[in-house]
Short mmCIF file of the C-alpha atoms (twelve columns), coordinates in Angstrom:
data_MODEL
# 
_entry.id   MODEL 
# 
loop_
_atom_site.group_PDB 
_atom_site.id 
_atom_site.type_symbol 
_atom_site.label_atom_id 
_atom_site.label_alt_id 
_atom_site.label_comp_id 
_atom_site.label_asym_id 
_atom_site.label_seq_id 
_atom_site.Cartn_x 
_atom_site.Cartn_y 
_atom_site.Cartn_z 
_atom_site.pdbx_PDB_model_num 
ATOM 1   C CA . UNK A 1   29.629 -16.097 34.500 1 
ATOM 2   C CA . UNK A 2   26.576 -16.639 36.450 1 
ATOM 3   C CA . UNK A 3   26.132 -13.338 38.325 1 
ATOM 4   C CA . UNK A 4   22.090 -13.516 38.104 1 
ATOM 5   C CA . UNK A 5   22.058 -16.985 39.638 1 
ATOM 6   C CA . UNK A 6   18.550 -17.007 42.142 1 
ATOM 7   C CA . UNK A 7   17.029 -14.070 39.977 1 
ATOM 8   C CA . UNK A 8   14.235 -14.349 38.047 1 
ATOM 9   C CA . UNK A 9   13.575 -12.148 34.965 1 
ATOM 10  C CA . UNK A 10  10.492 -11.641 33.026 1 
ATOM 11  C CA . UNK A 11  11.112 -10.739 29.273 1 
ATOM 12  C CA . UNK A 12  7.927  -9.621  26.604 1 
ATOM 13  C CA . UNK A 13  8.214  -10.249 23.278 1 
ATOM 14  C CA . UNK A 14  10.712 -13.158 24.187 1 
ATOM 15  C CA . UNK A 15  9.080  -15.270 21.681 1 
ATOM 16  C CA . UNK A 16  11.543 -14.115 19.072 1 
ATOM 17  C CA . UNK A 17  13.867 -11.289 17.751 1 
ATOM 18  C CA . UNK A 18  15.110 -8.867  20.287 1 
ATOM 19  C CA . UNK A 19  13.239 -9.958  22.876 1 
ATOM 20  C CA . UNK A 20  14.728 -13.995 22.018 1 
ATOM 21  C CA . UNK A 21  18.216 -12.814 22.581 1 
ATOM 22  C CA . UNK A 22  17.627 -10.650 25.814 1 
ATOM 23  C CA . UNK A 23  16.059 -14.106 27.011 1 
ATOM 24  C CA . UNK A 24  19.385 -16.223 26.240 1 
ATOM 25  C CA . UNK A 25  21.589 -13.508 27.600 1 
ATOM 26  C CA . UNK A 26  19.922 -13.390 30.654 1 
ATOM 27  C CA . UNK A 27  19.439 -17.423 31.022 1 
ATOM 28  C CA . UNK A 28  23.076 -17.521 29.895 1 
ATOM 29  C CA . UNK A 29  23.958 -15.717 33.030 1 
ATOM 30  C CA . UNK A 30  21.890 -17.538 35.596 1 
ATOM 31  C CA . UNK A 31  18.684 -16.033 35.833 1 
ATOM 32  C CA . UNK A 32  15.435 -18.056 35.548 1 
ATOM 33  C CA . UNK A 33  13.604 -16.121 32.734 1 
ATOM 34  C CA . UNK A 34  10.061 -16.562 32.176 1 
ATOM 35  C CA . UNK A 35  9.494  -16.236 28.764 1 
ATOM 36  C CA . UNK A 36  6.343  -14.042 27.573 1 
ATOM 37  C CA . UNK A 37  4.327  -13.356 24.665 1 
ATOM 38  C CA . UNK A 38  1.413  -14.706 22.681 1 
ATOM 39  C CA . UNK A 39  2.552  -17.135 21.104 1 
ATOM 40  C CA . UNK A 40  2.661  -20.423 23.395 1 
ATOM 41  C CA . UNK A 41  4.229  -22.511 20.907 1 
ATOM 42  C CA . UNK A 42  7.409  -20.046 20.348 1 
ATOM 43  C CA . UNK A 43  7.822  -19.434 23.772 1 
ATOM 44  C CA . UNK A 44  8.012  -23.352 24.602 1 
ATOM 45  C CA . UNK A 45  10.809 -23.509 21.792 1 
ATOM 46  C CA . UNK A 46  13.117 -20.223 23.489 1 
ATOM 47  C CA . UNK A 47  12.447 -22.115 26.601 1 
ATOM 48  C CA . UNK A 48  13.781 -25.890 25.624 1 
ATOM 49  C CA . UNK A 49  16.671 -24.143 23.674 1 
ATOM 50  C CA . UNK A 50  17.516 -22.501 27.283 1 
ATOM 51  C CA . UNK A 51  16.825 -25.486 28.828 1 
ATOM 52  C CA . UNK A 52  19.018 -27.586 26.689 1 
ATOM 53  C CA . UNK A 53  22.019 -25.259 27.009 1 
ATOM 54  C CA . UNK A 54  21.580 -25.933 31.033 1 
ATOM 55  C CA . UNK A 55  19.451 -22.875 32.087 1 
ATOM 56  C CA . UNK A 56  15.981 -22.498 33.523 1 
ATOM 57  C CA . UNK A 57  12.945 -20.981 31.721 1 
ATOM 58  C CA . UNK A 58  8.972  -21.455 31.158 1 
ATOM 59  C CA . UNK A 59  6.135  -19.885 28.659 1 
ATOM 60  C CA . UNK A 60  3.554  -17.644 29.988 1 
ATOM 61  C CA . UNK A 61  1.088  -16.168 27.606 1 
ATOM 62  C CA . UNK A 62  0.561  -12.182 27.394 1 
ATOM 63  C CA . UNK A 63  -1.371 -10.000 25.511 1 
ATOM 64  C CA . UNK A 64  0.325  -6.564  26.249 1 
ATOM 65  C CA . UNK A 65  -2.449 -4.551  25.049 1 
ATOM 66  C CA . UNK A 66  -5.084 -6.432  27.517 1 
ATOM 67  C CA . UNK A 67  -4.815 -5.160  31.412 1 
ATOM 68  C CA . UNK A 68  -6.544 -8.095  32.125 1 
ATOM 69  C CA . UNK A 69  -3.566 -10.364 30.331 1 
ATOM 70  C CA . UNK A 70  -0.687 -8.582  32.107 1 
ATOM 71  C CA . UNK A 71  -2.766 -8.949  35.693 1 
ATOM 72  C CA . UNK A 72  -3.172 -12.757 34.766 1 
ATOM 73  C CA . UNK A 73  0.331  -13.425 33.413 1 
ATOM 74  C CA . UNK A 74  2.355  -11.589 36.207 1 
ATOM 75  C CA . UNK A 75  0.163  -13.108 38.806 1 
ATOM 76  C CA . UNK A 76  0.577  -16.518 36.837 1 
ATOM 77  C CA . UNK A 77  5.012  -16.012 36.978 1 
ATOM 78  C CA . UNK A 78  4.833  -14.646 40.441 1 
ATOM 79  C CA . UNK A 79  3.003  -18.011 41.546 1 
ATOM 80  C CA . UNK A 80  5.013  -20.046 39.558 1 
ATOM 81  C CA . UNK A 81  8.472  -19.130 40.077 1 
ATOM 82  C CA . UNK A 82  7.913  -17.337 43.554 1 
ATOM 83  C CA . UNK A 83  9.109  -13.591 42.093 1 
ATOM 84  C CA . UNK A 84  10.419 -11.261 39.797 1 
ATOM 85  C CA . UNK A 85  13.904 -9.636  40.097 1 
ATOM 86  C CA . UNK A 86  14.330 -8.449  36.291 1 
ATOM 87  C CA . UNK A 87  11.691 -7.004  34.001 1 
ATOM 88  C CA . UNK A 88  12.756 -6.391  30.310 1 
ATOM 89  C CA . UNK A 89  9.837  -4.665  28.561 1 
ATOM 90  C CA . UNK A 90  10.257 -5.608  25.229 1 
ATOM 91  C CA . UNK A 91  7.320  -6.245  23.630 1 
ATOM 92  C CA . UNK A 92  5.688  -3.698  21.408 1 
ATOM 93  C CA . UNK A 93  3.589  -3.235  17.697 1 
ATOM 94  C CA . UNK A 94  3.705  -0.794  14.750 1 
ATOM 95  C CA . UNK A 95  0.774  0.759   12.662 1 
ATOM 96  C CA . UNK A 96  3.430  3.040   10.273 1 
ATOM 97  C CA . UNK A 97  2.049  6.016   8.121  1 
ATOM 98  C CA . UNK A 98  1.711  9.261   7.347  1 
ATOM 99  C CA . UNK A 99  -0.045 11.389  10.115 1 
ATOM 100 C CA . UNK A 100 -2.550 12.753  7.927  1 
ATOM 101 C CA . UNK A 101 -3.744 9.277   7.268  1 
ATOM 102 C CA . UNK A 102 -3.207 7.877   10.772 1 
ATOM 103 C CA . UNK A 103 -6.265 6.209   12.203 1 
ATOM 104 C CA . UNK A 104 -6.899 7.768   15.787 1 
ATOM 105 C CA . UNK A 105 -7.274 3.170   16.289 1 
ATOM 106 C CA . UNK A 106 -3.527 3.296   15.218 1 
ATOM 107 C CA . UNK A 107 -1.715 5.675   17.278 1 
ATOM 108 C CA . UNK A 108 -3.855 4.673   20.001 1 
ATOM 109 C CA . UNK A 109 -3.164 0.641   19.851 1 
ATOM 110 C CA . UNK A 110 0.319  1.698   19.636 1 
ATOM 111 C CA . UNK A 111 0.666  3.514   22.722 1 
ATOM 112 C CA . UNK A 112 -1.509 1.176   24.773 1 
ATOM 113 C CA . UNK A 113 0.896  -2.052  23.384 1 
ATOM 114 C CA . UNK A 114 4.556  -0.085  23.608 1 
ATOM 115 C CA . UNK A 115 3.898  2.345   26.727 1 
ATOM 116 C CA . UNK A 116 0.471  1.833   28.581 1 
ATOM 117 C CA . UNK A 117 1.476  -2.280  28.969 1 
ATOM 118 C CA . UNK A 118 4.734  -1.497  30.077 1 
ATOM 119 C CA . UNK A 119 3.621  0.552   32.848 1 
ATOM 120 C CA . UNK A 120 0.935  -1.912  33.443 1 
ATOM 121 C CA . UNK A 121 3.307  -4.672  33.964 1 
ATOM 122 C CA . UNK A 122 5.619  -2.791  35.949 1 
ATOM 123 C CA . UNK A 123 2.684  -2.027  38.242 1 
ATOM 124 C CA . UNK A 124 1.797  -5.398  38.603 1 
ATOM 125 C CA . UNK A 125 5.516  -7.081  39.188 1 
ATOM 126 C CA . UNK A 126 6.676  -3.915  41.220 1 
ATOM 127 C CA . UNK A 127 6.224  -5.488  44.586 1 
ATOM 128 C CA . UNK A 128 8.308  -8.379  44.510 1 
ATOM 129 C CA . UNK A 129 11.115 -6.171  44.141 1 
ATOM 130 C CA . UNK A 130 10.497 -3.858  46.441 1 
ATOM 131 C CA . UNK A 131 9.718  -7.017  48.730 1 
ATOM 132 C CA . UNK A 132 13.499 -8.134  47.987 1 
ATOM 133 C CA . UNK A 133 15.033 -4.492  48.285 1 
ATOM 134 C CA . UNK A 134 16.498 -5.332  44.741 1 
ATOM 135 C CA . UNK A 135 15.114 -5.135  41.429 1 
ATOM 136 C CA . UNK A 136 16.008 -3.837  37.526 1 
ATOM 137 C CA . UNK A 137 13.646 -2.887  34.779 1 
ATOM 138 C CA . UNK A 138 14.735 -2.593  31.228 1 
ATOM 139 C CA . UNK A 139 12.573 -1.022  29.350 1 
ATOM 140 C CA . UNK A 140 13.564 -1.598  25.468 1 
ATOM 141 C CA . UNK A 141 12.676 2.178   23.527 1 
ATOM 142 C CA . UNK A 142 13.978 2.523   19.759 1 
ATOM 143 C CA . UNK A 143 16.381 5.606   18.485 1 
ATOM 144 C CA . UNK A 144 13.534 6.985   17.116 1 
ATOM 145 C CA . UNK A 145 11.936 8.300   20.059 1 
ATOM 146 C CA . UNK A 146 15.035 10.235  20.239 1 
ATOM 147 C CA . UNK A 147 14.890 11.078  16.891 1 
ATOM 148 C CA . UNK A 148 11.458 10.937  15.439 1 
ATOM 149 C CA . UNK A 149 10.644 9.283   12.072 1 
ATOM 150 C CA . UNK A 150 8.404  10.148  9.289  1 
ATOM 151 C CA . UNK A 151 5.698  7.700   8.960  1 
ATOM 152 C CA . UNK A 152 5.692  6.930   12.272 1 
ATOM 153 C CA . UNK A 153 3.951  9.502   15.435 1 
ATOM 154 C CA . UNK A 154 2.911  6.526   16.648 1 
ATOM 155 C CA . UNK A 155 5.294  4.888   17.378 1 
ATOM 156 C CA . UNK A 156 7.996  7.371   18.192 1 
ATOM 157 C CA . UNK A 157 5.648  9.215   20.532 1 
ATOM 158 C CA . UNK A 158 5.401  5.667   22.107 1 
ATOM 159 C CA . UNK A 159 8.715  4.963   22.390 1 
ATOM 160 C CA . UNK A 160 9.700  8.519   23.407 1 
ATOM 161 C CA . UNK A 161 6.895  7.986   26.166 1 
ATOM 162 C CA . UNK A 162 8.473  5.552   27.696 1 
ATOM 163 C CA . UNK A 163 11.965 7.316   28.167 1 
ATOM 164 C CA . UNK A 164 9.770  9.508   30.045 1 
ATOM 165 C CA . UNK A 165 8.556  6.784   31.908 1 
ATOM 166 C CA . UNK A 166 12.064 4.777   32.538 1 
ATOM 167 C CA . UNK A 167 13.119 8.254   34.395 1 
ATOM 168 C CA . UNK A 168 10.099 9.106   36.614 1 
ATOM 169 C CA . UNK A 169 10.288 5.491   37.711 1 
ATOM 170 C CA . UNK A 170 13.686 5.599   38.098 1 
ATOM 171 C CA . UNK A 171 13.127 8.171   40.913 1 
ATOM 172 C CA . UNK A 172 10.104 6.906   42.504 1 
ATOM 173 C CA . UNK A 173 12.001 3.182   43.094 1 
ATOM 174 C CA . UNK A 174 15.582 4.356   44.084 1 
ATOM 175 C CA . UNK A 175 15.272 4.045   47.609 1 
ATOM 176 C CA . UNK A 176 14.429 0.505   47.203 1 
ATOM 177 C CA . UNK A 177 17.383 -0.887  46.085 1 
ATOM 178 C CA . UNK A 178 15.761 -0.934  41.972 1 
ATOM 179 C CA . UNK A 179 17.299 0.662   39.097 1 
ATOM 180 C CA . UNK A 180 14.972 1.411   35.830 1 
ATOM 181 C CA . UNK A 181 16.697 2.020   32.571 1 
ATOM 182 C CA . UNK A 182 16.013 2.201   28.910 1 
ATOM 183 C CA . UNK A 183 17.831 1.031   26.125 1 
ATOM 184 C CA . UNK A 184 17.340 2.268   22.522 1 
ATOM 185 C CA . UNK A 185 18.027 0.098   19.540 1 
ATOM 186 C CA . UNK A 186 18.886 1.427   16.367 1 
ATOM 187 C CA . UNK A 187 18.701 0.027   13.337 1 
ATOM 188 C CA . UNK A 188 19.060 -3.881  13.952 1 
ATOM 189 C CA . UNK A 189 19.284 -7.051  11.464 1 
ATOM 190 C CA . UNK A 190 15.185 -8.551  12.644 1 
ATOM 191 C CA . UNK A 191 12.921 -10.048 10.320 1 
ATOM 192 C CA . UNK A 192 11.525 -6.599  10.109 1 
ATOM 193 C CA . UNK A 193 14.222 -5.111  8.536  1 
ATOM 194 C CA . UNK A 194 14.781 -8.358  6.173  1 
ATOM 195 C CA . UNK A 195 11.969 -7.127  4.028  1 
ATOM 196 C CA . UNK A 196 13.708 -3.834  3.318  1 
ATOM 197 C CA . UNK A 197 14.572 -3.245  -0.520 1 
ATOM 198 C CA . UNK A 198 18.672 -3.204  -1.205 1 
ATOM 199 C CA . UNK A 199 17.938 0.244   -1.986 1 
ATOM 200 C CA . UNK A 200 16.584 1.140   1.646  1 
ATOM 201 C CA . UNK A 201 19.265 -0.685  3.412  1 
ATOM 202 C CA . UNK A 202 21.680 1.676   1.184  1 
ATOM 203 C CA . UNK A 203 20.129 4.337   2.136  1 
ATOM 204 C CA . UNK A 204 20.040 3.528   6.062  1 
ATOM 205 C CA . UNK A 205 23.675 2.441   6.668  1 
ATOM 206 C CA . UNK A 206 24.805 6.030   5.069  1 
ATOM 207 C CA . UNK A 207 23.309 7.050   7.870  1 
ATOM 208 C CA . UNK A 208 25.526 4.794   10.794 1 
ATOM 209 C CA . UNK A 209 29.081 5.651   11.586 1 
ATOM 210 C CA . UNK A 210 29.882 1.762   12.290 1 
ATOM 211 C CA . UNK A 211 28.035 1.406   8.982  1 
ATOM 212 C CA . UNK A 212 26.285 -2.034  9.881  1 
ATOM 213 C CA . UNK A 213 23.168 -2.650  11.226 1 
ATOM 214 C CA . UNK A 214 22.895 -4.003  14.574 1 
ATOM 215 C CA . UNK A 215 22.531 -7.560  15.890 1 
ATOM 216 C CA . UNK A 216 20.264 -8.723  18.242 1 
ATOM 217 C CA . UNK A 217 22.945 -9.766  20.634 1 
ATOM 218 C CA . UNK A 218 24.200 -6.790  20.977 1 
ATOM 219 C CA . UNK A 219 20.784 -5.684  22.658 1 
ATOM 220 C CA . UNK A 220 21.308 -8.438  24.537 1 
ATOM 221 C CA . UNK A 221 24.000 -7.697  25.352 1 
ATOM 222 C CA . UNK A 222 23.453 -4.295  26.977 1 
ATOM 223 C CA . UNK A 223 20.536 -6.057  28.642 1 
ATOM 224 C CA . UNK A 224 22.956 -8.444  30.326 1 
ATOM 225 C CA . UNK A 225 24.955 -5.585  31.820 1 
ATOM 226 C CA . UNK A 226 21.558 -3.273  32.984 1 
ATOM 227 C CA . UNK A 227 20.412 -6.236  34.502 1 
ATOM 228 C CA . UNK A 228 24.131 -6.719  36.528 1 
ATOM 229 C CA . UNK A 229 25.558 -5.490  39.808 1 
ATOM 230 C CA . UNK A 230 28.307 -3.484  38.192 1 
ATOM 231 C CA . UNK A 231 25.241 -1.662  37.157 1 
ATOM 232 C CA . UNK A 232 23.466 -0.915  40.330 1 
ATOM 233 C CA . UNK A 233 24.755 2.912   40.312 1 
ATOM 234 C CA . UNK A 234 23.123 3.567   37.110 1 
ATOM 235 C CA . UNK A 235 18.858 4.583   36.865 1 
ATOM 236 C CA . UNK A 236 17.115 7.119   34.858 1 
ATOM 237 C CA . UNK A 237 19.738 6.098   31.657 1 
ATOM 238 C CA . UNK A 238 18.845 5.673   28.301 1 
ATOM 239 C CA . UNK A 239 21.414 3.312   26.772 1 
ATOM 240 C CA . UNK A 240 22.090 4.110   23.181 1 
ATOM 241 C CA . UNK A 241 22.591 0.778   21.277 1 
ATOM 242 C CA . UNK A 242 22.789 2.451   17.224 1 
ATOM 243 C CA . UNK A 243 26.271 2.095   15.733 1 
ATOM 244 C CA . UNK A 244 26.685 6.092   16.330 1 
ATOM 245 C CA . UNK A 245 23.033 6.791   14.396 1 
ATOM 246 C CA . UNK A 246 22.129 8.999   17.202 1 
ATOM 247 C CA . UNK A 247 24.501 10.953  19.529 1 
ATOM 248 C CA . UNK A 248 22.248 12.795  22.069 1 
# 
């Protein structure tokens, strides 16, 4: 299928994991994805894999915490590739503990990396889609700003945040022809959870009905179909991607 052919998407955090497979989903379908993070070198290799399967991509550097990064890198695709059609906000830290030892630093790097640089970036792309009438941002939350999670206010008030976001933009851009949705991962096979004890991954599958964890393409996957025509009738949704962890 190429139903994205003459879109281009911009996916954070596509130098690996998640953010990897959203880029290969989306390439896979047609779009021209320009591939962000900081790390140049990764980037380059997502982009010659794409490339070598017969899609179109290029490596833009980001720093999602810096305003002045996200100014330069969206003004950097825009130039280079002439617009933006798709934004997947993917990219986005951790600083886990216990709230009574939570460095104000923490929960404040957190936010400004996972919800203040998404809105940043969405700022700064905005008007190329409201240029072409037509537009989708993904922005990629976690169940646990559905759920909370000990060990981490940071992160789930981040994450949480930008559900609030994904639906106040969802209103504001409507009558332009661009839909803004979330989608919240649940527990998912990353190198983050690789490093989990047998013990803890016990523990967590109890926990989900399918009783696997999730793979990244299945992220993708939901990604592909946000990003599609046969979703243009859906904004202001939270996609729940968690093997039945979370039923809200």
């Amino acid at each position: 299928m190429s139903h994205l052919n003459g879109k281009v998407a911009l996916v954070t955090g596509a130098s690996q994991g998640i953010g990897r497979a959203i880029a290969l989903e989306l390439a896979k379908h047609g779009a021209t994805v320009a591939l962000a993070a900081r790390s140049l070198d990764k980037l380059e290799s997502v982009a010659a894999e794409i490339v070598a399967a017969g899609g179109a991509a290029k490596a833009f550097t980001i720093d999602v915490t810096s305003e002045e990064s996200i100014k330069a890198a969206a003004k950097a695709v825009l130039a280079d590739l002439g617009a933006v059609h798709i934004l997947v906000n993917n990219a986005g830290i951790t600083r886990d503990t216990l709230a009574l030892r939570m460095k104000t630093s923490d929960f404040e790097d957190v936010l400004r990396a996972n919800l203040t640089g998404s809105f940043l970036l969405t700022q700064a792309v905005i008007s190329s889609m409201m240029k072409a009438r037509w537009g989708r941002i993904i922005n990629i939350t976690s169940v646990v700003g559905e759920t909370g999670a000990a060990g981490q206010a940071n992160y789930a008030a981040s994450k949480a945040g930008l559900i609030g976001l994904t639906k106040s933009l969802a209103r504001e851009f409507a009558s332009r022809g661009i839909t803004v949705n979330a989608i919240a991962p649940g527990f998912i096979q990353t190198a983050m959870t690789d490093v989990l004890t047998d013990a803890q991954k016990t523990g967590i599958l109890a926990q989900v009905p399918l009783a696997r964890y999730g793979a990244v393409e299945d992220i993708a996957a939901a990604a592909g179909f946000l990003a599609s025509e046969g979703a243009g009738y859906i904004t202001g949704h939270t996609l729940d991607v968690n093997g039945g962890l979370y039923m809200g």
